[in-house]
N, C-alpha and C positions, 0 to 999 in steps of 0.2 A: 695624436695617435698614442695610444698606451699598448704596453706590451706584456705579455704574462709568461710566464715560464709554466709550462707544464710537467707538476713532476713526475707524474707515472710515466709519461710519456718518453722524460726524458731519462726515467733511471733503465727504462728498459729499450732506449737506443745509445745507453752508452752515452747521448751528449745532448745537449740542450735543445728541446724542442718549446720553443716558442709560439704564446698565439698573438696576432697583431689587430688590435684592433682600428678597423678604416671608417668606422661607424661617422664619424667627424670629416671626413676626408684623407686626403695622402698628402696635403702641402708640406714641404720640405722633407719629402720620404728619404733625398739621399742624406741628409744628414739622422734622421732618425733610426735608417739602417749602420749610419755607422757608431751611433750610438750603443744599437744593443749588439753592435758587432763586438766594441771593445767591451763590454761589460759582460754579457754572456758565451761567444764564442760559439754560436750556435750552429748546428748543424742541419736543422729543418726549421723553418719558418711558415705557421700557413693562416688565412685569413680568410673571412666570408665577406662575399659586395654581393646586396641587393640586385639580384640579376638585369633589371631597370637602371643601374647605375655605371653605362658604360665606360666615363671617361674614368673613376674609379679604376675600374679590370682595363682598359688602356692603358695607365699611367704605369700600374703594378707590374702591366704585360710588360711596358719599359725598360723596366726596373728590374728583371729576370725572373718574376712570379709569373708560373705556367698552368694553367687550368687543370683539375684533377676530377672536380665531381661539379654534378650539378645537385644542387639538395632543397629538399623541400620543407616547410615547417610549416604543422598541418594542427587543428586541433579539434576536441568532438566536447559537447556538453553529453555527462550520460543524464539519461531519463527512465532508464528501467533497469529492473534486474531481469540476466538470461538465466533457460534452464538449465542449470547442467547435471541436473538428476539422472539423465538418460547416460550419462558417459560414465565409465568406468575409472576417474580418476581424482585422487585426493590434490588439493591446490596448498600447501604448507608452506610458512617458511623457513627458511634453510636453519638449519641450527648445530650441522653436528659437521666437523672438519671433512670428515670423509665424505659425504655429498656435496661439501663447497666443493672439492676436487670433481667429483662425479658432474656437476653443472658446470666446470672449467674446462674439461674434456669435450663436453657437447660443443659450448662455444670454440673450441679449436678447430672444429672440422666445420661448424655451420655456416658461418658468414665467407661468404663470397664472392660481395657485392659492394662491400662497401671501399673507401679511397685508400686504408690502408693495403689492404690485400691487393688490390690490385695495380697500385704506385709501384712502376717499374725503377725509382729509387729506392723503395725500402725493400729492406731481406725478407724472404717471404714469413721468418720465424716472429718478424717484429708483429703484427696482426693477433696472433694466436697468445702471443707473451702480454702485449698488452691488455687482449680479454681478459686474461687471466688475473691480472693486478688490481684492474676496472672493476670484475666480480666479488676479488677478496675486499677491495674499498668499500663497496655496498654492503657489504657481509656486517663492516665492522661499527658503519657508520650506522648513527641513530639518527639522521634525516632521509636516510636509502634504505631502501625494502631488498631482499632477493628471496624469493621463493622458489617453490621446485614443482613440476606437474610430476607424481607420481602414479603407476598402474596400479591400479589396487585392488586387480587378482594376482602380480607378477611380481608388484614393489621395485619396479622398475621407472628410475628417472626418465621420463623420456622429451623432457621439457623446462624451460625456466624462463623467468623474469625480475629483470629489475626496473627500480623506481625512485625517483625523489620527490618529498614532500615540497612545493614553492610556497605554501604560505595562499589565503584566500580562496580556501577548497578547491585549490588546484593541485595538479600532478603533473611530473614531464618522466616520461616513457625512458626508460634508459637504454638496457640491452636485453633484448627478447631471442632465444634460441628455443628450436627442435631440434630433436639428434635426427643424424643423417639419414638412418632407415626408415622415417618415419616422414620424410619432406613429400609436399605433394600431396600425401592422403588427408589433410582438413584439418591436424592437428591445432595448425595457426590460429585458427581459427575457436577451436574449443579451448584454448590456453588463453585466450582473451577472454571470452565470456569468462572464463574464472579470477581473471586479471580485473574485470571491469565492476564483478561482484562485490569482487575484496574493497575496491576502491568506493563504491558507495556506502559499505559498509563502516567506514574510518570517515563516510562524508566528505569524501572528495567528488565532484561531479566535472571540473573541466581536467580534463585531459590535454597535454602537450607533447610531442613528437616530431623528432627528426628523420626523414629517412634519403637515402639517395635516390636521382630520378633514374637510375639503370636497374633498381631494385623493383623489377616490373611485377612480382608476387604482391611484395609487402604493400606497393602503390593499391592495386588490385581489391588486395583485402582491408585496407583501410581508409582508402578513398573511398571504394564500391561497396565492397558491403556494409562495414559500419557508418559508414555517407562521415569519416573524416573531412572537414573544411582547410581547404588550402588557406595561410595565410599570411605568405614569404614566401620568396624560394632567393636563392643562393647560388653563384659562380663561386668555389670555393677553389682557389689558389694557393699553391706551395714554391717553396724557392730553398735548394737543396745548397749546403756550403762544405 
């Protein structure tokens, strides 16, 4: 089992948030918990089991790891370009500080679905603080994209997306927001087609993506209408210290 520290994760809970990997199994978990007990001092610990792998999530359930999400890992070859002549919005990316902020803001109100926000261990601030660190990393990093959907009779942010380059003309989906007043009316929808554009235009054609299975939109619009292929899914487990 290998362990990682995470450090956005953990500059912005104050103390060591750990990821564990079970990919190999859990033999002798109690002593590799006490391992990175003494060496990190960790305050969140979380891990993902192949939801097929029950004695896995038994062993962990043991061991004081409690189920948080159920999560899916889905992916789409693209094969065409969409129109998006018909919509009124420019697809850029981010480049000027005071819009990073404006696409931090959206992500603070938008997600509401996923295991942070809704971990009745973490403060509800820790979710919104984390988007925000997650965004400015993509911002900075030259393997991560972050773009902005703009109105472009209004010049109005009302949208965004981030992205990381894997190597072998693939892409993994990172963090995708609409602002709030705009949820529901089909935006999601038209920020992908511009998202999917962009990506065959840099020739990337596999796309990769995580999302939670309580995320019954996102399921929705990217299992059903883009026909995303499931290809994992995950018990994803934490253990609070």
């Amino acid at each position: 089992m290998n362990v990682e520290r995470q450090p956005i994760d953990s500059t912005v809970l104050g103390a060591s948030v750990l990821h564990l990997d079970v990919s190999a199994g859990v033999e002798d978990l109690t002593r590799v918990e006490a391992d990175y007990l003494r060496a990190y001092q960790p305050r969140y610990v979380v891990c993902r089991v192949p939801v097929e792998d029950l004695a896995t999530t038994h062993c962990l359930e043991e061991h004081g790891f409690r189920f948080v999400e159920f999560q899916l890992r889905s992916e789409l070859r693209l094969k065409k370009r969409y129109r998006t002549e018909p919509f009124p919005y420019r697809y850029e990316p981010v480049t000027k500080l005071e819009d990073l902020q404006t696409v931090q803001q959206i992500a603070a109100t938008t997600f509401t679905d996923d295991r942070w926000t809704v971990d009745p261990a973490i403060e509800d601030s820790f979710g919104a603080a984390r988007y925000r660190d997650y965004l400015e990393a993509s911002w900075q990093r030259s393997d991560e994209w972050l773009h902005k959907l703009t109105n472009s009779q209004t010049g109005e942010i009302v949208a965004f997306n981030s992205a990381r380059a894997l190597g072998d003309a693939s892409v993994l989906l990172l963090l995708a927001g609409v602002t709030a007043a705009y949820k529901r009316g089909g935006l999601g929808t038209i920020l992908n087609y511009f998202v999917f554009n962009d990506f065959l235009q840099r020739g990337l054609r596999r796309v990769r993506t995580h999302h939670s299975g309580r995320n019954y939109a996102i399921m929705n619009l990217e299992l059903g209408h883009f026909q995303f292929r499931v290809v994992q899914t995950f018990a994803v487990l934490r253990k609070c210290y």
